[in-house]
C-alpha positions as CSV (number, residue, x, y, z in Angstrom):
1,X,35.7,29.1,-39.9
2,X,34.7,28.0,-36.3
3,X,31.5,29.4,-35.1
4,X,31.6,32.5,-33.5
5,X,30.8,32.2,-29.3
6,X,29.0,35.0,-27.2
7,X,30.1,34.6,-23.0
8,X,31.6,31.1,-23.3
9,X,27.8,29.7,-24.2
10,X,25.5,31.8,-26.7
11,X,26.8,30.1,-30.6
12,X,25.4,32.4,-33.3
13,X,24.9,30.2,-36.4
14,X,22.9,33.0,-38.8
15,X,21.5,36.3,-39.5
16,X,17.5,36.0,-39.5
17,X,16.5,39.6,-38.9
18,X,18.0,43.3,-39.2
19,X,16.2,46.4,-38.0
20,X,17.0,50.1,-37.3
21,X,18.9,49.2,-33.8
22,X,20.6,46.4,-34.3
23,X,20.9,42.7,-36.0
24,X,19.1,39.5,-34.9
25,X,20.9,36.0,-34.8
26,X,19.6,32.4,-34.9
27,X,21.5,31.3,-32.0
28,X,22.3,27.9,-29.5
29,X,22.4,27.7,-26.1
30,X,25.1,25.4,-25.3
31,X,24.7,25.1,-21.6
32,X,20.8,24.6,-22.0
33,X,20.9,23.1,-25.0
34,X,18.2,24.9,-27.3
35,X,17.6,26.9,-29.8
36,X,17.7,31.1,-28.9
37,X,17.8,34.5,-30.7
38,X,21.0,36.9,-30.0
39,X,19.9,40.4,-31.1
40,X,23.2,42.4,-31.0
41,X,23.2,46.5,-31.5
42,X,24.4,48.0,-34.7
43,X,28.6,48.1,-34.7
44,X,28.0,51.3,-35.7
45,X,25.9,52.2,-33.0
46,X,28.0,51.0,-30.4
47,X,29.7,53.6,-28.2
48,X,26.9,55.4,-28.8
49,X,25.5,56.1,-25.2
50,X,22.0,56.9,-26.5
51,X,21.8,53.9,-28.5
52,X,23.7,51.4,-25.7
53,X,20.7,53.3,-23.3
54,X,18.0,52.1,-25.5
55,X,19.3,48.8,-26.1
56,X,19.6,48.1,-22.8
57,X,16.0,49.8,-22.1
58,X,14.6,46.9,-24.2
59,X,16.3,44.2,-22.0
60,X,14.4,45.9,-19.1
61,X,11.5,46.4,-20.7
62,X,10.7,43.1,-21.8
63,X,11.9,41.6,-18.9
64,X,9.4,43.5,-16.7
65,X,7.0,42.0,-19.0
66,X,5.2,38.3,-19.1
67,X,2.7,37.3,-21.8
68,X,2.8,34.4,-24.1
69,X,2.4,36.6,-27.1
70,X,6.0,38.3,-27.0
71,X,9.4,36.6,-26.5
72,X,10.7,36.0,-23.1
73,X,14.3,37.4,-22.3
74,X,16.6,35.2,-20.7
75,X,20.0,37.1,-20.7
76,X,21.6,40.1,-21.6
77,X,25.3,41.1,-21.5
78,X,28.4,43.0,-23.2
79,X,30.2,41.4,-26.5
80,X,34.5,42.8,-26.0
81,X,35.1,44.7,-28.8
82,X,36.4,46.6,-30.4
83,X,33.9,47.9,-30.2
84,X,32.3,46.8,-27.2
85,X,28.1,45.4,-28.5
86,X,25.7,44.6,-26.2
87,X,23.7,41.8,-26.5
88,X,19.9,40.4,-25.3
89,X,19.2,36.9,-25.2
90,X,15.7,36.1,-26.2
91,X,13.1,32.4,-26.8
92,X,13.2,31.6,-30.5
93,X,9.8,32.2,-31.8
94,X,9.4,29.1,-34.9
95,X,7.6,30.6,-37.2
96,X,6.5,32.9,-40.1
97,X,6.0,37.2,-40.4
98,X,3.1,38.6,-41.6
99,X,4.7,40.5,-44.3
100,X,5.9,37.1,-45.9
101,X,2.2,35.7,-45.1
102,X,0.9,38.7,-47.0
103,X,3.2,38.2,-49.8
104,X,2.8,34.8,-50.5
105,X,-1.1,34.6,-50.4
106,X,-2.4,38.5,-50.6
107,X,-5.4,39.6,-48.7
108,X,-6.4,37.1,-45.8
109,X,-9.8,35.8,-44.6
110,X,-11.5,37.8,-42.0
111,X,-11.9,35.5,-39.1
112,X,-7.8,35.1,-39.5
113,X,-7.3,39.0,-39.7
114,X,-9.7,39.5,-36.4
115,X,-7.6,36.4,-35.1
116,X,-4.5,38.3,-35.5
117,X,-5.5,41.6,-34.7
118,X,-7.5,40.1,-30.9
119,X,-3.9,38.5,-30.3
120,X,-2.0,41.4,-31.0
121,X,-4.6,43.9,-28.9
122,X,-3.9,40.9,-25.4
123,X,-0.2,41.7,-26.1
124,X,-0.7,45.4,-26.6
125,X,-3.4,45.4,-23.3
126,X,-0.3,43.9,-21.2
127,X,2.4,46.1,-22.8
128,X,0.4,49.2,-22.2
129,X,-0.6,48.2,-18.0
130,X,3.1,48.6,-17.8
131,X,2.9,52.0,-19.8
132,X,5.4,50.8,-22.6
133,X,3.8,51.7,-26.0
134,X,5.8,49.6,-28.9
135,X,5.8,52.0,-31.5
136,X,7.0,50.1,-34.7
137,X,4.0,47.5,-35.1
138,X,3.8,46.5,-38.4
139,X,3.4,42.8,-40.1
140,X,7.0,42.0,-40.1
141,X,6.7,42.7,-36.4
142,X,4.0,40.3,-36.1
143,X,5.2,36.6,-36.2
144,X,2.4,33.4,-37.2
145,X,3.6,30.4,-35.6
146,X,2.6,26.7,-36.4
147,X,0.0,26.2,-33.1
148,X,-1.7,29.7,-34.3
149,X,-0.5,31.7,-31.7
150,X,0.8,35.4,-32.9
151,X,3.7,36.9,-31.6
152,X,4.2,40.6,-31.2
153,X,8.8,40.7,-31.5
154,X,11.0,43.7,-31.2
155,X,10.1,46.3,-28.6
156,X,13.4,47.8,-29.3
157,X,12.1,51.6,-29.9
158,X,9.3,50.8,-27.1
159,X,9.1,53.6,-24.9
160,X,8.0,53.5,-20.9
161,X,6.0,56.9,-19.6
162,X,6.8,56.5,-16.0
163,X,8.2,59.7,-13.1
164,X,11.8,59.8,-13.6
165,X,12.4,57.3,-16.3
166,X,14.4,59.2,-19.2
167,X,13.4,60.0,-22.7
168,X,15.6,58.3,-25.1
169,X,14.6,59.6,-28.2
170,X,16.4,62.1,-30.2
171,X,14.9,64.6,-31.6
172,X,14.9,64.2,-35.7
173,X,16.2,60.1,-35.5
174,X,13.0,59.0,-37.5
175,X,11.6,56.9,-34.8
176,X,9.3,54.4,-36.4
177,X,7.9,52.8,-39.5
178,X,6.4,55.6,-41.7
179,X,3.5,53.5,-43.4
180,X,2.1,52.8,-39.8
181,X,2.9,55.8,-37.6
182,X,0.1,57.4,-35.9
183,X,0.0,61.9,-36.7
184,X,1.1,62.1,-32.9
185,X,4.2,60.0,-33.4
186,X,4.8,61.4,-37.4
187,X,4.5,65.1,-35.5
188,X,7.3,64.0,-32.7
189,X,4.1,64.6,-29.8
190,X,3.7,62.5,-27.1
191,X,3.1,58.3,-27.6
192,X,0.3,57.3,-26.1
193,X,-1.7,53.8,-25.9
194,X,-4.0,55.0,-29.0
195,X,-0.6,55.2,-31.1
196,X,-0.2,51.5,-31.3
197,X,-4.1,50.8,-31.9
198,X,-3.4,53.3,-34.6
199,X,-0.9,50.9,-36.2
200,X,-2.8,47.7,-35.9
201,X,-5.7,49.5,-37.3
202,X,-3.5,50.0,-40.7
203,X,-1.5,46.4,-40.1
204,X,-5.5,45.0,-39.8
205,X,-6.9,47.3,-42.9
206,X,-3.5,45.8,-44.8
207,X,-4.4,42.0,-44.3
208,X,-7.9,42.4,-45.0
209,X,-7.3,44.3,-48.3
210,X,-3.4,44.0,-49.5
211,X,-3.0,47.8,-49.3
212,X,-1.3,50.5,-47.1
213,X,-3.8,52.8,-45.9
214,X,-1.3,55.6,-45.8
215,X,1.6,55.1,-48.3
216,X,2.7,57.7,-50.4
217,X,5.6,58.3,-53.1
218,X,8.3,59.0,-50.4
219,X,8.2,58.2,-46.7
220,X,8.0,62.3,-46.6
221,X,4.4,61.6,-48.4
222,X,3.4,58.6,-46.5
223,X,4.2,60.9,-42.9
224,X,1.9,63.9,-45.0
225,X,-0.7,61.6,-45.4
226,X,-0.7,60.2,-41.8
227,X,-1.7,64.1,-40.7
228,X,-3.7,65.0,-43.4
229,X,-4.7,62.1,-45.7
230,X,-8.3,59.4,-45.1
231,X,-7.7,56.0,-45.5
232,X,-9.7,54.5,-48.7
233,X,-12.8,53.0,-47.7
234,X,-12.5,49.5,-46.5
235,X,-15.7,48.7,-47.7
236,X,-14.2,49.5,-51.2
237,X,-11.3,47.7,-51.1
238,X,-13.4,44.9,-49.0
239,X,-17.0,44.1,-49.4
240,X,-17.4,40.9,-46.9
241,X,-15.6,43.1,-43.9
242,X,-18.7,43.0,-41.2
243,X,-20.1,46.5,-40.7
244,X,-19.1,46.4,-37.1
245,X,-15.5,45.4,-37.8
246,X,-14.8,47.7,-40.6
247,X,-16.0,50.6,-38.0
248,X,-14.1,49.3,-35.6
249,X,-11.0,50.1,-37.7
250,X,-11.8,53.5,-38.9
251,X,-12.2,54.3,-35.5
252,X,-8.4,53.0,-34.7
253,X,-7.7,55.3,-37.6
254,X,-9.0,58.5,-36.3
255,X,-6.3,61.7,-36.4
256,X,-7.2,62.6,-33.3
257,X,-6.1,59.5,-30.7
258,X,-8.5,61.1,-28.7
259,X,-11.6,59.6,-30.8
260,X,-9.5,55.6,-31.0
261,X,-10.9,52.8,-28.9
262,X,-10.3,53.7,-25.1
263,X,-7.7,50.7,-24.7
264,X,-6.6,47.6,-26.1
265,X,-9.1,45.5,-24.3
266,X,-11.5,47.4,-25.8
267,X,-11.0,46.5,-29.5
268,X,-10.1,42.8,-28.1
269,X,-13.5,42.7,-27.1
270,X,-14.7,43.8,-30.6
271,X,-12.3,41.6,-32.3
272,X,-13.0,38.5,-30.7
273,X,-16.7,38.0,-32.0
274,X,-15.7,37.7,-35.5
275,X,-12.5,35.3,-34.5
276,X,-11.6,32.8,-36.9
277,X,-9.1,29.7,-37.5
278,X,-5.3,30.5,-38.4
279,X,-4.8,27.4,-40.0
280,X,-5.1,28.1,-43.5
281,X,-2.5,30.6,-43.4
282,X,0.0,27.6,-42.5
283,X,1.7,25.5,-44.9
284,X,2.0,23.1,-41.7
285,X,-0.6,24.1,-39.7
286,X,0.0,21.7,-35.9
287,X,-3.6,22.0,-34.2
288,X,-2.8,19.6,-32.0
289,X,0.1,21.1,-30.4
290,X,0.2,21.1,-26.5
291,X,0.5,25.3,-26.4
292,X,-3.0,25.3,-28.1
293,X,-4.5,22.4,-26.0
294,X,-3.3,24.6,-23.3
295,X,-4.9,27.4,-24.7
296,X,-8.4,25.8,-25.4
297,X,-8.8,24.8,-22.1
298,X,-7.4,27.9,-20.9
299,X,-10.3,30.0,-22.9
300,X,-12.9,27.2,-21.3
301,X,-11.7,27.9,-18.5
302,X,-12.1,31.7,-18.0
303,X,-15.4,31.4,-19.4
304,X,-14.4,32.3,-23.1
305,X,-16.0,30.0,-25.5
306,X,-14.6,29.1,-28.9
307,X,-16.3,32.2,-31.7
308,X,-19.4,30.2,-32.9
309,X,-19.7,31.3,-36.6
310,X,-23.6,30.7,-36.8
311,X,-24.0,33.4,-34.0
312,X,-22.2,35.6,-36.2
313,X,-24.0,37.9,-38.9
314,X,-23.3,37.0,-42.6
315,X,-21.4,39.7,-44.4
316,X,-22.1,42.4,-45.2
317,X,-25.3,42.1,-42.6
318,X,-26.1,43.4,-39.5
319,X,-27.1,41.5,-36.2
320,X,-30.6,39.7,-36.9
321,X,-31.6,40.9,-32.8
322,X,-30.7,44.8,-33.1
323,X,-33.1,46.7,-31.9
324,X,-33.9,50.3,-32.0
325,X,-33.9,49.7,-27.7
326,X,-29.6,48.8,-28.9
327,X,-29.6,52.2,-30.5
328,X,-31.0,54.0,-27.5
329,X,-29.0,52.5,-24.8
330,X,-25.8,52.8,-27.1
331,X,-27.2,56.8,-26.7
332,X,-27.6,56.9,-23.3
333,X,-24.4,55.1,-22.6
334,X,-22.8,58.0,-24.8
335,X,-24.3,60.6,-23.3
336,X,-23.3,59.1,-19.6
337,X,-19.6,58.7,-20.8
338,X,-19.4,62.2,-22.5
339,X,-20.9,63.8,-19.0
340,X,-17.6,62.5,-17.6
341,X,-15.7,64.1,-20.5
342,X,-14.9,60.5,-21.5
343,X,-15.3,61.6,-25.2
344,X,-13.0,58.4,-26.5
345,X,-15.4,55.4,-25.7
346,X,-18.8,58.0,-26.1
347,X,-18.0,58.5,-29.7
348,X,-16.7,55.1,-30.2
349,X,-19.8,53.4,-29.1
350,X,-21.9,55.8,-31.4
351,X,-19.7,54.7,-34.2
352,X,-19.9,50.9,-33.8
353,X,-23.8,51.1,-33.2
354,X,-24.8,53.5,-36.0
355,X,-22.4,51.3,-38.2
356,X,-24.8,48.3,-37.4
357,X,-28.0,50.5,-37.2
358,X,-27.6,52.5,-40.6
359,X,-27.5,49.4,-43.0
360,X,-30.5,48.4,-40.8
361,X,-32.8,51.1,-40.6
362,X,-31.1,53.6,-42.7
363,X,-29.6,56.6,-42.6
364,X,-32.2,59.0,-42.5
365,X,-34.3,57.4,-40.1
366,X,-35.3,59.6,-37.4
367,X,-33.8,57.2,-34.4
368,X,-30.3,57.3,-36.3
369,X,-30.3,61.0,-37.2
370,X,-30.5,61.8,-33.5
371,X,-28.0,59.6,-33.1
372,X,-26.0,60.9,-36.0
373,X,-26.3,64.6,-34.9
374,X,-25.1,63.7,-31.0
375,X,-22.1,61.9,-33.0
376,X,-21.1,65.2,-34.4
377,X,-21.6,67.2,-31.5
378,X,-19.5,65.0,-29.8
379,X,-17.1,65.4,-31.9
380,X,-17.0,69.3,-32.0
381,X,-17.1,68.8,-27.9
382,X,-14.1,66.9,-28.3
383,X,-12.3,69.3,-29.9
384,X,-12.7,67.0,-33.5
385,X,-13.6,70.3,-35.6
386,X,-12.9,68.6,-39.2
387,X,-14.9,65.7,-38.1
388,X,-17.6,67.4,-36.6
389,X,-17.7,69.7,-39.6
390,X,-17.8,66.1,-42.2
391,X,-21.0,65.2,-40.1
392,X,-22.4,68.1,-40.0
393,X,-22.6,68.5,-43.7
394,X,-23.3,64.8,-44.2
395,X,-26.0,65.4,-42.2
396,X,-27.3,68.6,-44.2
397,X,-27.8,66.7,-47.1
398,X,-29.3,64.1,-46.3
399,X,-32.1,66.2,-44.2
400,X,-32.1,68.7,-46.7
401,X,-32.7,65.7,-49.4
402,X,-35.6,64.2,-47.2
403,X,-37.3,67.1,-45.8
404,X,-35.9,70.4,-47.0
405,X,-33.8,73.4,-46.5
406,X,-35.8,74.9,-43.9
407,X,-36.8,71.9,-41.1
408,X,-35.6,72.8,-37.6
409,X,-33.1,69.8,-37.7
410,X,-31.4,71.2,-40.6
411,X,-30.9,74.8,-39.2
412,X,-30.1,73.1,-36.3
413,X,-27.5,71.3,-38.5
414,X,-26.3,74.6,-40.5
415,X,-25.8,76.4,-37.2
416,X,-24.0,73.9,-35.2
417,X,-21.8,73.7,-38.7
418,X,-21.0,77.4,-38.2
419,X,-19.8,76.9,-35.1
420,X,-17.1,74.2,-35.9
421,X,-15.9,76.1,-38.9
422,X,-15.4,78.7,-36.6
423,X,-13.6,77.0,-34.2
424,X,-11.4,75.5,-36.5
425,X,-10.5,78.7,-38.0
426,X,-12.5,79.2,-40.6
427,X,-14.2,82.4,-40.0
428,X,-14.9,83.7,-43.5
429,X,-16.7,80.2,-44.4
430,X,-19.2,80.3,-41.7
431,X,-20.0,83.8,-41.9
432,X,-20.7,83.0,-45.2
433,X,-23.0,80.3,-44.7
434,X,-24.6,82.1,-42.1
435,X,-25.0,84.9,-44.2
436,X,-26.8,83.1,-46.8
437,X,-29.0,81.0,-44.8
438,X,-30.2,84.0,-43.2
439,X,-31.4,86.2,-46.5
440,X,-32.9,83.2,-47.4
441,X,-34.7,82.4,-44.1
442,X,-35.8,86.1,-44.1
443,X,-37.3,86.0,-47.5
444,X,-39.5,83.3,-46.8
445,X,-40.5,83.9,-43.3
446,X,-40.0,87.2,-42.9
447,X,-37.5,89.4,-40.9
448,X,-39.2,88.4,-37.2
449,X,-39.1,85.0,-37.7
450,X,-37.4,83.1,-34.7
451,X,-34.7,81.5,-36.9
452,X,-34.2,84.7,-38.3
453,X,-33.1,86.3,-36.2
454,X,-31.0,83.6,-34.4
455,X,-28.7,84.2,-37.1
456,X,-28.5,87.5,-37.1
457,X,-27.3,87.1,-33.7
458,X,-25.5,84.7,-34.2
459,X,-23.5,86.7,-37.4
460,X,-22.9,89.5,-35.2
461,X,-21.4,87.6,-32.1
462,X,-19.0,85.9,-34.9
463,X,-18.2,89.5,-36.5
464,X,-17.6,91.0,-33.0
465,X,-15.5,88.0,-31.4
466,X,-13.4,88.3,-34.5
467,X,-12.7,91.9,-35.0
């Protein structure tokens, strides 16, 4: 059987992808002479306006776009039917998917995994300036090539937030991949640039550990368990995961994309201390391919030297120069970014320095409980309530351990836990609480104590707001 021919040039020779939209072929230019990929939209899609719309979105899209981490487009056109099938025209990208690298070696080295993931968050920072949001990233969606370069492929269910551009998606079509939706996108809410870093925080926590964060039984239970469920600890799974990395990802795994890195650049920046080499991961690794000779001098060039390992700490350490002057200006910083009501990057910088600064100095030193306590207030600020009320009680314990029940910092603690229980609804429990504390207070110190009778004030504001 002759080959089939797409507009007099495009020869498709064989399947070598199929995703929710449509098929991808293996294809030859025979004007220019090279190797392309044809992706062509479901035949059972086609006539579909909604679908033929979002095809063609994605030839836009991608178009608009220019970054040597995705495919460029080079045509796009109509296939006669019946049924009519439109097509896109795209660079073949040589190379191998994560999931396949996943499955034929398991878990991968760090340096590699923060390779991937800095590559990805470039492609992610140019994607987002353009407000398109990809919305299915996941490893087979992530493609290793031979110079080490990563490519990010199929922005097909991307979506663009721009005045007057249309919303494409139907309401119930099960947009994404369940194992690496973020709760916004599993609840239908709005996409946002925090939804992908969502996704490359589970792809990420996947190649360091060979497990999904968030499966379940049933794609129903994996979606339950993006709202509701925790991720297991990657320390767990992963001893040798640097503390500032493995924060790093539970922050991209917050539920709240308010509390994610502020941008793409920002976990780039992360990312890119603790870069490694790709070539192990290569069964024919090419080095010294002209696309990474250009890419070398490229990096020297803008003043980005190659990661030097012996500047890095050893696993499972911290930096040998932190300071406890680090842990006040991360404070500071905090404090300035929450005044703006930039509660994103305050809390995220708390995370990442307390991450270093616990291990270091421990956890109930009194420079990292202040630190510890303005994490969960920030939190409760942000409108966080479960996570404030984890802190909180986190907190509690480990004050309560140190110095007992009744030291100004744990009240402190117990009250500010009241008011987050409150706020997120649960009334009874912090009435409770405060009920307790407060007997107890007044037994040892007497009915005029100060503290005293803060709480009782405090129980009867709660009682009378909630009447």
């Amino acid at each position: 059987m002759p080959p089939k021919i797409i507009a007099d040039r495009y020869e498709l020779i064989e399947v070598i992808g199929r995703g929710g939209m449509g098929q991808v072929f293996r294809g030859f230019d025979r004007q220019l002479k090279r190797r392309v990929a044809v992706k062509f939209i479901h035949a059972h899609l086609a006539g579909d306006q909604e679908w033929e719309k979002r095809f063609a979105r994605e030839a836009e899209l991608m178009a608009r776009m220019s970054h040597p981490g995705m495919p460029a487009v080079y045509d796009a056109g109509i296939d006669p039917g019946p049924p009519d099938r439109p097509y896109l025209v795209m660079e073949y990208i040589d190379g191998v998917t994560l999931d396949d690298v996943l499955a034929a070696r398991g878990r991968l080295p760090v340096g590699a995994v923060a390779c991937i993931g800095a590559q990805t968050a470039a492609v992610l920072a140019e994607a987002h300036g353009h407000s398109i949001f990809h919305r299915d990233l996941k490893p087979s969606n992530l493609m290793l090539c031979a110079d080490g370069s990563v490519r990010v492929l199929d922005f097909g269910i991307a979506v663009a937030l721009e005045a007057g551009h249309d919303r494409l998606t139907r309401t119930g079509s099960g947009i994404g991949t369940p194992e690496y939706m973020a709760p916004e996108q599993v609840r239908g809410h709005t996409v946002v640039p925090q939804t992908d870093l969502y996704a490359l925080g589970l792809v990420m926590f996947e190649l360091l550990t060979g497990v999904r964060a968030m499966a379940g039984a049933s794609n129903i239970d994996t979606m339950i368990n993006q709202i509701n469920g925790q991720p297991p600890p990657l320390e767990r799974e992963r001893d040798d995961v640097p503390a500032e990395l493995a924060a790093l990802i539970g922050t991209m795994l917050a539920k709240q994309h308010s509390h994610r890195p502020a941008d793409a650049a920002a976990v780039y920046s992360v990312l890119l201390r603790y870069v490694g080499s790709l070539d192990s991961l290569l069964d024919h690794p090419d080095p010294a391919s002209p696309a990474r000779m250009y890419a070398t001098v490229l990096g020297a060039a803008a003043g980005t030297p190659e990661p030097n390992p012996a500047r890095r700490p050893a696993p499972g350490t911290v930096a040998p120069d932190f300071t406890r002057g680090d842990l006040a200006r991360a404070l500071r910083h905090a404090h300035d970014l929450a005044d703006e009501s930039r509660y994103v990057p305050a809390i995220g910088e708390l995370q990442t320095v307390l991450a270093i600064a616990v291990p270091r100095l421990g956890g109930r030193d009194v420079d990292v409980i202040d630190a510890r306590i303005r994490l969960a207030d920030l939190c409760a600020e942000s409108g966080d309530h479960e996570q404030a009320i984890r802190r909180y009680s986190e907190l509690i314990d480990d004050l309560t351990a140190e110095r007992g029940p009744y030291d100004d910092q744990v009240i402190l603690c117990q009250r500010q836990l009241a008011r987050a229980q409150v706020d997120s609804g649960q009334v009874r429990a912090a009435l409770t609480r405060l009920r307790r504390l407060h007997a107890q207070l007044a037994a040892w110190h007497g009915s005029d104590d100060r503290r005293v009778v803060q709480f009782a004030e405090m129980i009867e504001q709660i009682r009378a707001a909630n009447r």
